[in-house]
C-alpha positions in Angstrom: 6.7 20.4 4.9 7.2 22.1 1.4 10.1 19.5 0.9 7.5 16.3 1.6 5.0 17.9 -0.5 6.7 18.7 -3.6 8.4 14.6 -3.0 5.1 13.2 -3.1 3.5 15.2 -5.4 6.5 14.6 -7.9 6.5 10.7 -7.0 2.7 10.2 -7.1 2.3 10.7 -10.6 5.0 7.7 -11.1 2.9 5.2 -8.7 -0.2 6.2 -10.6 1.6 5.4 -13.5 3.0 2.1 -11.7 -0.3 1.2 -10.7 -2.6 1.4 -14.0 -4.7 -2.2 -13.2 -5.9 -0.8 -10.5 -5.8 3.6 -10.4 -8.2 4.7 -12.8 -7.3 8.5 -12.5 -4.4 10.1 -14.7 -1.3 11.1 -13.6 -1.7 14.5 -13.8 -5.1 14.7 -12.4 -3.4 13.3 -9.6 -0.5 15.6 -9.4 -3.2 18.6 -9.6 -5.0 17.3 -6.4 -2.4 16.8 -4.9 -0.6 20.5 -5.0 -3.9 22.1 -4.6 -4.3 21.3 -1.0 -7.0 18.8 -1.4 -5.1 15.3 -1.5 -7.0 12.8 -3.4 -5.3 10.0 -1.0 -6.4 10.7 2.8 -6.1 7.2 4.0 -2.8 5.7 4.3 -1.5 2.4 5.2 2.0 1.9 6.6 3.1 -1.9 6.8 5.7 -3.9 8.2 6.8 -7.4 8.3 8.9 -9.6 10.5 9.1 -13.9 11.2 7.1 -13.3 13.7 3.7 -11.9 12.2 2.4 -8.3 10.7 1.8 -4.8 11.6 0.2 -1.3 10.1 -1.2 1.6 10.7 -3.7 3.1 8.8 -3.8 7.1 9.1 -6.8 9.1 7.7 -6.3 12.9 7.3 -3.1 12.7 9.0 -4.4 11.3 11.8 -3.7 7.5 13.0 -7.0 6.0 13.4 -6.0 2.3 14.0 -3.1 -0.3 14.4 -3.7 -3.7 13.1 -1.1 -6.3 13.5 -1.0 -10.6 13.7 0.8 -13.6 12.9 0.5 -15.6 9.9 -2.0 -17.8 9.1 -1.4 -21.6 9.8 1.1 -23.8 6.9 2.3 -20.5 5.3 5.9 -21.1 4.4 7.9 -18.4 3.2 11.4 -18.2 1.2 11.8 -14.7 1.8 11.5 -11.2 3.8 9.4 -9.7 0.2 6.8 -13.1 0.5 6.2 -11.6 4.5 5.8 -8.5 3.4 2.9 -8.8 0.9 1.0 -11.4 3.2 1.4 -8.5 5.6 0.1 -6.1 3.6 -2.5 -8.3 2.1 -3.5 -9.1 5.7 -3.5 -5.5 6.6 -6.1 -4.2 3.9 -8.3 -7.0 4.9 -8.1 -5.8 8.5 -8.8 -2.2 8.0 -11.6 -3.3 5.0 -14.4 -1.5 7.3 -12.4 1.6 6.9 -10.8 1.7 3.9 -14.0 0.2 1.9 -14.3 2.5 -1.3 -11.7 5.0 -0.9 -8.3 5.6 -2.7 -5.3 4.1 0.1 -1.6 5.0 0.1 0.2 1.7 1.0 4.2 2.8 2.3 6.0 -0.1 2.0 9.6 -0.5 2.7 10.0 -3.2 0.3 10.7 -2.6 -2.9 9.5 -6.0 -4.2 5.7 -5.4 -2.9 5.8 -1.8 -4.1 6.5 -3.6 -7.6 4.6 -6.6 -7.0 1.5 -4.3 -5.9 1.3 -2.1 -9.4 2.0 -4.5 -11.8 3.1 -8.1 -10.5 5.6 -10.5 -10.1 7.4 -13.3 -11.9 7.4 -15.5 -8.4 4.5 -17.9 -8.5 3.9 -17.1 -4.6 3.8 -13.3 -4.9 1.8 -13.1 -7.8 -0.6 -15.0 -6.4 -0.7 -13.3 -2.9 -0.6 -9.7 -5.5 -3.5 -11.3 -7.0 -5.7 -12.3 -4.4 -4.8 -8.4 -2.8 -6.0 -6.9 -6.3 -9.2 -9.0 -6.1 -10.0 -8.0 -2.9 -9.6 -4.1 -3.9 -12.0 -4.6 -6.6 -14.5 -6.4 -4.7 -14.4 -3.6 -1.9 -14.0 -0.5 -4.0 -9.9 0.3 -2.7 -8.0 2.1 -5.2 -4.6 0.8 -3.8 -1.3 2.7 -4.8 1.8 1.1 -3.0 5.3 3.6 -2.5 8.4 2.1 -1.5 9.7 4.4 1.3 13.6 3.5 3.2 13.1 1.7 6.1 15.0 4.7 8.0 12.3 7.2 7.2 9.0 4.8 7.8 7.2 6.2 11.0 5.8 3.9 13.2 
């Protein structure tokens, strides 16, 4: 437990940094809530992504609340496994909107593309935009949204 704590206190001050369009606290604000015992993230959504469709969990307080999970919507067309996973993730938010609505979520991703794509964009037209319409959506509903790329071996489902 002392391990995972001092990981994601060390590693939250980089996503904060990572993630400046859309965190408005400072890094080492962050770090400080963190290590005192009163985490400033209690809701957490782990995604996934396959051909077939979507899934997440969201946990609040360490505690899984809800699943969410789906296929695509009709006509999308994807060139890759990174394109899934932010539609997932995208999809995911918007599921979980009622309960995540003005609060500050951990996204654990295990790819690194929608980690990136998620703080500060990316240079594909198709993830950009789907990294767009997500940011839009967090502003609208009051989500500060920090994405961490976790292995694939260590996601929990």
């Amino acid at each position: 437990m002392r391990e995972e704590l001092a990981f994601w206190g060390n590693n939250l001050v980089r996503m904060a940094q990572a993630a400046k369009p859309i965190w408005r606290m400072s890094p080492q604000r962050l770090r400080e809530l963190f290590l005192s015992g009163k985490p400033a993230v209690s809701h957490v959504v782990t995604t996934d992504a396959s051909y077939q469709g979507w899934g997440a969990t969201l946990t609040v307080d360490r505690e899984e609340v809800a699943e969410a999970s789906g296929s695509y919507p009709e006509g999308l067309d994807f060139a890759d496994q990174a394109q899934r996973e932010l539609a997932g993730t995208l999809l995911a938010i918007q599921a979980f909107n009622p309960l995540i609505a003005g609060h500050v979520v951990l996204h654990l991703t295990d790819c690194k593309a929608v980690e990136s794509a998620t703080a500060k964009g990316s240079p594909s037209n198709i993830m950009q935009s789907t990294a767009t319409t997500l940011w839009k959506w967090c502003a609208v509903n009051h989500i500060a949204l920090i994405s961490a790329w976790v292995p694939g071996e260590h996601m929990v489902s």
